[in-house]
C-alpha positions in Angstrom: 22.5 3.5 -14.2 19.6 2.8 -12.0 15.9 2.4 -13.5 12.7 2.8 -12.1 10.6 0.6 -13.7 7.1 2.1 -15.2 3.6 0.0 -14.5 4.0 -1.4 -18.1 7.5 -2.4 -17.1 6.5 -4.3 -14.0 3.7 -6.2 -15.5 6.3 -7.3 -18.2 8.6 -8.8 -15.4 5.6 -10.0 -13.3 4.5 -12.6 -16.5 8.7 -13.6 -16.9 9.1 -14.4 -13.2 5.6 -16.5 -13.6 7.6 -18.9 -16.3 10.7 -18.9 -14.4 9.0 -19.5 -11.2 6.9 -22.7 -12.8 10.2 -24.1 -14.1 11.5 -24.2 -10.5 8.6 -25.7 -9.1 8.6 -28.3 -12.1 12.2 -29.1 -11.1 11.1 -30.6 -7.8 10.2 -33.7 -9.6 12.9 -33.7 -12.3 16.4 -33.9 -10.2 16.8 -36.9 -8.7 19.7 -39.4 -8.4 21.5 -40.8 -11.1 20.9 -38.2 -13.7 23.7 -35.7 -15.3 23.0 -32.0 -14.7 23.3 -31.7 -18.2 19.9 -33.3 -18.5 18.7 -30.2 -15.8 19.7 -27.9 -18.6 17.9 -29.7 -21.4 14.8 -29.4 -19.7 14.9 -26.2 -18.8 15.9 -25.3 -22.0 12.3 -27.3 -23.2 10.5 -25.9 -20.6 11.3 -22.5 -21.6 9.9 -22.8 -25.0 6.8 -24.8 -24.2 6.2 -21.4 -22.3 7.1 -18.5 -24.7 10.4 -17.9 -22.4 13.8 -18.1 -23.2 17.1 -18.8 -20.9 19.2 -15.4 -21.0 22.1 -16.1 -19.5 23.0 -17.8 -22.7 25.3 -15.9 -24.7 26.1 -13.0 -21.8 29.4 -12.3 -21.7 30.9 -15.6 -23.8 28.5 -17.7 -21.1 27.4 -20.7 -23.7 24.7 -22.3 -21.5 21.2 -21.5 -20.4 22.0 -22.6 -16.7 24.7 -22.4 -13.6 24.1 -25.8 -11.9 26.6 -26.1 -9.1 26.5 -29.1 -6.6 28.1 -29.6 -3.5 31.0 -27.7 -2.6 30.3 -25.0 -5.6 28.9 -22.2 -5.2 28.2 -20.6 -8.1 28.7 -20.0 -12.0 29.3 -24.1 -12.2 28.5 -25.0 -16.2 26.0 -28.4 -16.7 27.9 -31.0 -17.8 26.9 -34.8 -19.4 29.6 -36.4 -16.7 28.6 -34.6 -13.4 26.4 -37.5 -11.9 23.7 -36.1 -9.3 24.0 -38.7 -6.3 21.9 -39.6 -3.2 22.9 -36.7 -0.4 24.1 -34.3 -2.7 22.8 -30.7 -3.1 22.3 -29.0 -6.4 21.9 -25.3 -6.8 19.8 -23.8 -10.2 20.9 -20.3 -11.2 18.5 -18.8 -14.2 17.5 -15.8 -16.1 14.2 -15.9 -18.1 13.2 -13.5 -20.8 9.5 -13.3 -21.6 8.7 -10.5 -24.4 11.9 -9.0 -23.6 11.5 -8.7 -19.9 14.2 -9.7 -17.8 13.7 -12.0 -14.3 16.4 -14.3 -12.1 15.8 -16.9 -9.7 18.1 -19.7 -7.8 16.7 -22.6 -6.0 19.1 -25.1 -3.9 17.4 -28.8 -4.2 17.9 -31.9 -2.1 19.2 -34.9 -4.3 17.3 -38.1 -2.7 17.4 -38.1 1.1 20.4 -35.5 3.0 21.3 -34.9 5.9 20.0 -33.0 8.8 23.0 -30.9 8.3 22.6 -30.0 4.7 18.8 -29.8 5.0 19.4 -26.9 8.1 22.0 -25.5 5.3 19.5 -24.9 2.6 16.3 -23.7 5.0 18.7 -20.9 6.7 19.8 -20.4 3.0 16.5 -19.7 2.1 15.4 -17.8 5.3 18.5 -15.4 4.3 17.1 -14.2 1.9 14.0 -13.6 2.7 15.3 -11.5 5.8 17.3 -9.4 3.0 14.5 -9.2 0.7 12.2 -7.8 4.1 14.5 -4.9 4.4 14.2 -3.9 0.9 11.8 -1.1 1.4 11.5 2.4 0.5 13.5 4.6 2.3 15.8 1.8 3.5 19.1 1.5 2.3 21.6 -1.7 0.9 23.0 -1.8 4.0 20.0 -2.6 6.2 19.7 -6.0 3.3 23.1 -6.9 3.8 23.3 -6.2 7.4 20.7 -8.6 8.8 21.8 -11.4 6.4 25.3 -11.4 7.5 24.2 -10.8 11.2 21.7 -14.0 10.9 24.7 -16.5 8.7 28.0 -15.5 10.6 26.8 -14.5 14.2 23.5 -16.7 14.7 24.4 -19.5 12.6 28.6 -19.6 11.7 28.2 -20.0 8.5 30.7 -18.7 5.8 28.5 -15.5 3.7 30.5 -15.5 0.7 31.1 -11.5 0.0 32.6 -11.1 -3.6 29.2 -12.5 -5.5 26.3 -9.8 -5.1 23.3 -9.4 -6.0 22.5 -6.7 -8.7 19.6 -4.6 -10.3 18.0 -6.3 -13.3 15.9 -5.4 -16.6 16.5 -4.1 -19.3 19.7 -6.3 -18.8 20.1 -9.1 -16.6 23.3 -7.4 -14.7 21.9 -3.3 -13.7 23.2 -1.6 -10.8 23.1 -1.6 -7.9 25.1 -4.0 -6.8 24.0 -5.5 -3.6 26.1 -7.4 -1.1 24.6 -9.8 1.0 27.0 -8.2 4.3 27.2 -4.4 5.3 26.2 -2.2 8.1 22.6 -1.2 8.5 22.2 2.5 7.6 24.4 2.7 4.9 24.9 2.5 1.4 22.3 3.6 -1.6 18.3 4.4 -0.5 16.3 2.6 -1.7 13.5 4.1 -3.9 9.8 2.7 -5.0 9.7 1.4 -8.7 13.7 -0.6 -8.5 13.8 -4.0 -9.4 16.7 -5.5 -7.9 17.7 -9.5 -6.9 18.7 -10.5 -3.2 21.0 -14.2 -3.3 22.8 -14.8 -0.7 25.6 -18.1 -1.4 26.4 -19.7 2.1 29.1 -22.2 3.0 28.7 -24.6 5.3 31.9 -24.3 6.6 32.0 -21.1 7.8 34.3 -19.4 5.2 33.3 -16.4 3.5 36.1 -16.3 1.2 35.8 -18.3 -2.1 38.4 -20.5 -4.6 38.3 -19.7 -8.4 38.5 -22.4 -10.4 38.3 -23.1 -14.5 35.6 -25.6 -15.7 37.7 -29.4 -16.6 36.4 -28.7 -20.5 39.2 -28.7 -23.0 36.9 -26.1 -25.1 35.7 -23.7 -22.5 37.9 -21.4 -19.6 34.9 -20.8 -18.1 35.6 -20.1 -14.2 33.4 -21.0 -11.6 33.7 -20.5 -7.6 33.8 -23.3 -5.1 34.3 -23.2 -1.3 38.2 -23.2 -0.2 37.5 -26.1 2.9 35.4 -28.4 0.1 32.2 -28.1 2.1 28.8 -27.5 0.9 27.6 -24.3 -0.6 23.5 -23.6 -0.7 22.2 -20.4 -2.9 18.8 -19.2 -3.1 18.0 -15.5 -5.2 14.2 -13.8 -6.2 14.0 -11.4 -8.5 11.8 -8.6 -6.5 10.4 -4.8 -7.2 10.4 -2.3 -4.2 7.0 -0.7 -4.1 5.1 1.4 -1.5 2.9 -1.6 0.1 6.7 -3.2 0.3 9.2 -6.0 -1.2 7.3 -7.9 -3.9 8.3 -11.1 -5.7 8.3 -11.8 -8.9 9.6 -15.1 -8.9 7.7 -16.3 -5.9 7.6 -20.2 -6.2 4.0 -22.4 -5.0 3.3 -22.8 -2.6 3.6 -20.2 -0.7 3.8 -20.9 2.8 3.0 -17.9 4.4 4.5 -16.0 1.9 1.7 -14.4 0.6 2.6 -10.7 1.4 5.2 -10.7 -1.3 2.6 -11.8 -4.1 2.7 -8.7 -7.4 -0.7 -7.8 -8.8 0.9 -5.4 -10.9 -1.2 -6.8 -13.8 -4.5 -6.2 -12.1 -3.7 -2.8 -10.4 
């Protein structure tokens, strides 16, 4: 079932993405080389409750962490581990849900370990421009279609990258999974319309080498089957995702990171309106 959120509702989310967006920016200074990403989920496990926040992704469906930290070639759903060893070049994706007060929000960042390369810094800028292409179709009247239409138009046909199709992105609050689902490939025009008061998340997960499809794979932890996703030709994968509402003055952001380059447009003031 689809919601439309209420004022109250949207001021709720609006003070959850502000926690989950802090953590990301506080991140900036925390991954570098030489530390496990098991040490990225311990601190955003702290950071959560030095801010009256807590990491729901824990516990949701049998998932026992607070974080997906994936590096490299993974794309997604990757647990944090004590032995995975960040090294200079790689790339680290952060996947998170916050709950503040009961309010739901979901954010993914992609982060340079050290100095990369030209190659895999152009991977995680068009990454990031992806989305916010997606996230400017998302207004009312539009449909999931036109989001999904200009992302996959600007990765496979501008760019030849691989837009994975089988992760999605999805409505969120009161849980962190609500429909509708929302592919990050379609044709503009079709699909659900899109209607003032949804909160939904656009994250788009990109391979470098130009495969959409992706490999399953089961976490190398004797007491976990977790499965996670990695690229099938062992390139590099880059994810970003904000947590938005659709409102009449257009998309805006709820997990909106500083500073915001330009990006001021998406900025909420649902708590002053």
């Amino acid at each position: 079932m689809i919601t439309i959120k209420s004022k109250r509702e949207l001021q709720g989310m609006q003070k959850s993405g502000r926690v989950l967006a802090s953590m990301f920016e506080a991140l900036r200074d925390v991954i570098k080389p030489g530390m496990s990403t098991w040490e990225i989920e311990e601190f955003c496990q702290d950071f959560m409750k030095k801010h009256g926040g807590r990491l729901s992704e824990q516990g949701f469906e049998g998932y026992k962490y607070g974080t997906c930290i994936s590096v490299n070639e993974e794309i997604a759903h990757q647990i944090p581990r004590k032995d995975k060893i960040l090294n200079e070049g790689d790339i680290v994706s952060v996947d998170v849900t916050c709950n503040v007060d009961g309010y739901e929000t979901d954010s993914c960042t992609t982060y340079p370990v050290g100095k990369i390369s030209d190659e895999d810094a152009k991977l995680i800028e068009d990454t990031k421009k992806a989305m916010y292409l997606g996230i400017d179709q998302a207004t009312v009247g539009n449909r999931i279609g036109d989001i999904g239409s200009v992302i996959q138009n600007f990765l496979e046909v501008e760019n030849n990258y691989g837009d994975v199709r089988e992760l999605v992105g999805h409505g969120i609050q009161p849980s962190i999974h609500e429909d509708p689902e929302v592919p990050h490939w379609g044709k503009a025009g079709h699909g659900l319309r899109l209607r003032e008061g949804m909160t939904i998340t656009v994250e788009p997960m990109v391979e470098a080498g130009g495969d959409w499809r992706i490999e399953q794979k089961t976490v190398s932890d004797p007491n976990d089957d977790w499965v996670y996703y990695a690229t099938p030709d062992g390139s590099k994968a880059a994810q970003f995702e904000h947590t938005f509402a659709i409102t009449k003055d257009g998309p805006k952001i709820l997990t909106l990171q500083k500073p915001y380059d330009g990006y001021e447009k998406y900025l909420p003031h649902f708590d002053e309106e």
